[in-house]
C-alpha positions as CSV (number, residue, x, y, z in Angstrom):
1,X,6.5,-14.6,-2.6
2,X,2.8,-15.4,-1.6
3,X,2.1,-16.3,1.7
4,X,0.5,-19.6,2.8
5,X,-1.9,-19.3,5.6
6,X,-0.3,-20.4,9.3
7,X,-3.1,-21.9,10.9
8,X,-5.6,-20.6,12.7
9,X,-9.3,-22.5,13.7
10,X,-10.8,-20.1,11.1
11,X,-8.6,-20.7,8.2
12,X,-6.7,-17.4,9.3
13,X,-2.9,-16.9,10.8
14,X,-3.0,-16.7,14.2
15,X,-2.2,-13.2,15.3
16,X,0.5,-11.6,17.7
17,X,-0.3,-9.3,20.4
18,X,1.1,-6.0,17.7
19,X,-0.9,-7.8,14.9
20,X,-4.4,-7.0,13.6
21,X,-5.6,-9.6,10.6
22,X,-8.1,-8.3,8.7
23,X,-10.0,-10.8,5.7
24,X,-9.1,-9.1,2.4
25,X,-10.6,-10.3,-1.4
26,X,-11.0,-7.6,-4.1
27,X,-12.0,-4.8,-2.2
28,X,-10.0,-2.1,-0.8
29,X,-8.6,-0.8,2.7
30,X,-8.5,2.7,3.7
31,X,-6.2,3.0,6.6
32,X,-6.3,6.6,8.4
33,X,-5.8,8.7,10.8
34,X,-6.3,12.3,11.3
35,X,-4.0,14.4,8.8
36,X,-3.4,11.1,6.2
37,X,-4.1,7.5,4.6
38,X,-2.9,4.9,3.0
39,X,-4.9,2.5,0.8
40,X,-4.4,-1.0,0.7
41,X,-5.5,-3.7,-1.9
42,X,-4.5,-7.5,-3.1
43,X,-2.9,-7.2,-6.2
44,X,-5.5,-10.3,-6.7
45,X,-3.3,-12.1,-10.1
46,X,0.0,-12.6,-11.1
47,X,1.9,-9.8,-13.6
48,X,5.2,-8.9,-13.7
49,X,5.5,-5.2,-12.8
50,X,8.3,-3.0,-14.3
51,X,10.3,0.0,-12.2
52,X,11.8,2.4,-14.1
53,X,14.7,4.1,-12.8
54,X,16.5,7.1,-13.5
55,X,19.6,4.9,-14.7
56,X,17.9,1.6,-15.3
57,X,14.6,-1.2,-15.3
58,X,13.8,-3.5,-13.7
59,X,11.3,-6.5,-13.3
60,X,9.1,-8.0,-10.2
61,X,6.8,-10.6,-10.1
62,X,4.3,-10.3,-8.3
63,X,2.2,-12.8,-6.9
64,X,-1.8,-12.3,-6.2
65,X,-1.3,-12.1,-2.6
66,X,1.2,-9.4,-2.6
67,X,0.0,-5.4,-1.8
68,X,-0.8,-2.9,-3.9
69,X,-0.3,0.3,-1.6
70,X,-1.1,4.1,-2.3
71,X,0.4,6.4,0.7
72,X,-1.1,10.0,0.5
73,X,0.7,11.7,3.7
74,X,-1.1,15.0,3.6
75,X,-4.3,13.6,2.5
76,X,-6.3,14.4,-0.4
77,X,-9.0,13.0,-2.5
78,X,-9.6,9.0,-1.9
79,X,-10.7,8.8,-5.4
80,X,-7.4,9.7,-7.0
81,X,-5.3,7.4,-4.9
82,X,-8.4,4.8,-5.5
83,X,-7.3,5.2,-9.6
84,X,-3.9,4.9,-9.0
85,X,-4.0,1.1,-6.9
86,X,-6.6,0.1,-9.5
87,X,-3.8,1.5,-12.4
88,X,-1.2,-0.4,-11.1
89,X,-3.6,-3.5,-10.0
90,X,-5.6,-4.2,-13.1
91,X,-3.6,-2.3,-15.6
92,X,0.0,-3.2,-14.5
93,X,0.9,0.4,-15.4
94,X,5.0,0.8,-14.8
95,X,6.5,2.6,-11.4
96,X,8.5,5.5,-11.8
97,X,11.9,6.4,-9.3
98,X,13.0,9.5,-9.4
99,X,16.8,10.5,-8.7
100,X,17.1,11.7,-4.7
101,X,17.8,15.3,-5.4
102,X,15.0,15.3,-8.2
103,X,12.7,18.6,-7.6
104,X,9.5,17.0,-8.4
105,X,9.8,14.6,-5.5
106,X,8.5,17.2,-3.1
107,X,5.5,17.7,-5.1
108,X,4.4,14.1,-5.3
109,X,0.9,13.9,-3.5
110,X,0.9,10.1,-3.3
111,X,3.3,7.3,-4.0
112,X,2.7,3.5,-4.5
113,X,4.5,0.2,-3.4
114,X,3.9,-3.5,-4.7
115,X,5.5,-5.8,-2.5
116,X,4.4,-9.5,-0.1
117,X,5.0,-6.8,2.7
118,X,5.2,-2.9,3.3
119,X,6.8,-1.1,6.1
120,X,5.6,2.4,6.0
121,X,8.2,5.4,6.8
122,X,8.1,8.9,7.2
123,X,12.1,9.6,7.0
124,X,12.1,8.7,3.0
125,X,11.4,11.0,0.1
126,X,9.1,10.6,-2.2
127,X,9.4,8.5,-5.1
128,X,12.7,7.9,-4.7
129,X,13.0,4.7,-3.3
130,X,13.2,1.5,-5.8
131,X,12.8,-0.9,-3.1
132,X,9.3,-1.6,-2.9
133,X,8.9,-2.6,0.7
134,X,9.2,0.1,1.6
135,X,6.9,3.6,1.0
136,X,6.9,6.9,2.4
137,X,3.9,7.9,4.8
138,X,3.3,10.8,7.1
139,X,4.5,10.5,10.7
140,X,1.1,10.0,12.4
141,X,1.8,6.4,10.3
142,X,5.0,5.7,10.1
143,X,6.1,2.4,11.3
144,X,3.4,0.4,10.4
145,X,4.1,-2.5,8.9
146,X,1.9,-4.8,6.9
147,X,1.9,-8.7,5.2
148,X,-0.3,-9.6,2.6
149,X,-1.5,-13.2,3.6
150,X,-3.9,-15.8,2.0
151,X,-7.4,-14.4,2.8
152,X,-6.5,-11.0,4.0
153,X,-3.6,-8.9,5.1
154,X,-1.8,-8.8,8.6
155,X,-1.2,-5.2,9.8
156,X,1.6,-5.1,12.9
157,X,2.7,-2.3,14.9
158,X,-0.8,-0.5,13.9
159,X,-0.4,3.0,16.0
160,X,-3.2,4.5,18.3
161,X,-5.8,6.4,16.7
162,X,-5.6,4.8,13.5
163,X,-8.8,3.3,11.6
164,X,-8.7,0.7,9.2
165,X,-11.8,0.3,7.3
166,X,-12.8,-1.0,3.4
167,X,-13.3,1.6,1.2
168,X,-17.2,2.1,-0.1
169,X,-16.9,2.4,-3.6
170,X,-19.8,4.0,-3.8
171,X,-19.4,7.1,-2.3
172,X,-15.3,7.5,-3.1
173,X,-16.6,9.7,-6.5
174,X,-18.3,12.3,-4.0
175,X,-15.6,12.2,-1.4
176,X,-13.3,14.6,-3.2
177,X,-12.9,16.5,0.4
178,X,-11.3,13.7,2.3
């Protein structure tokens, strides 16, 4: 599952005309636009990460190039969606699929995928969606795809408006507001 870089004069893959390559190490992305964000982070070792359904459990490895993504599609503070990648990055904490027609789903404020790539979606519900190349995301987002690569991350079909920057850790303690 980890990628091998393609090529590239810089020790990057070459991009596409759709694709943006960005250099990724420990730190974080924040990818926005104006009503959401999603942040994105290397998972940066090898663990095996467990997904607990509502009938069964399963096991993933995943490899240190492989994304550790937090979708918040209304928004709300980059701190707690910062906790929740570092959870699941450093602490290998389990992911937890709910049923479809579980209630809770609708009051899920942010939802997480591990995978080598992530294809972001607006037409999915919440939490309830064991594969994990895939995650839920607002609209304004939706269709965004991105590949976890040696060095960094390729993000393809990246829509108009739509800022990708790395996330300060300083000031994501006071940015409660975001």
């Amino acid at each position: 599952m980890s990628k091998k870089p393609e090529g590239g004069a810089s020790g990057s893959p070459p991009a596409a005309p759709d694709e943006t390559f960005v250099p990724l190490g420990e730190e974080i992305l924040i990818v926005r636009k104006e009503h959401s964000f999603l942040l994105v982070g290397k998972a940066g070792s090898r663990f095996t990460l467990c997904i607990e359904t509502p009938d069964d459990e399963y096991c993933q490895a995943v490899d240190p190039d492989d994304l550790v993504t937090v979708s918040m599609p209304e928004g709300g503070p980059i701190e707690q969606a910062r906790m929740m990648l570092e959870l699941v990055r450093q602490y290998h904490i389990p992911l937890v699929v709910l049923k479809k027609d579980h209630p809770g789903s609708r009051r899920l404020s942010m939802v997480v995928s591990v995978a080598p790539e992530i294809l972001l979606a607006c037409d999915i519900r919440r939490g309830t969606h064991p594969e994990q190349h895939l995650i839920c995301s607002s609209a304004e987002l939706s269709g965004l795809s991105l590949t976890g690569v040696s060095g960094g991350v390729t993000l393809k079909h990246l829509p108009s408006g739509v800022t990708v920057e790395r996330l300060n850790p300083e000031k994501t303690s006071a940015d409660k507001q975001q």
